[in-house]
Steps between C-alpha positions, in 0.01 A plus 500: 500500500175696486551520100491151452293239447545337893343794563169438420374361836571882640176690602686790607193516778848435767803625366737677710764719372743645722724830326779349693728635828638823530516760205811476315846716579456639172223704580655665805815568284323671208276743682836603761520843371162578465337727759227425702 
């Protein structure tokens, strides 16, 4: 949406992004066997 053209009205002065919820399971699973 922010590529196109019904974008233009967007200042960007109050945009929120959120990175979303929890981290993913994949994470957790790839660094299992490393030590701390």
């Amino acid at each position: 949406f922010l590529a196109s053209e019904r974008a233009a009205y967007i200042s960007g002065a109050a945009l929120h992004v959120h990175g979303g919820g929890e981290p993913p399971a994949f994470l957790d699973a790839a660094t299992a066997n490393k030590e701390r």
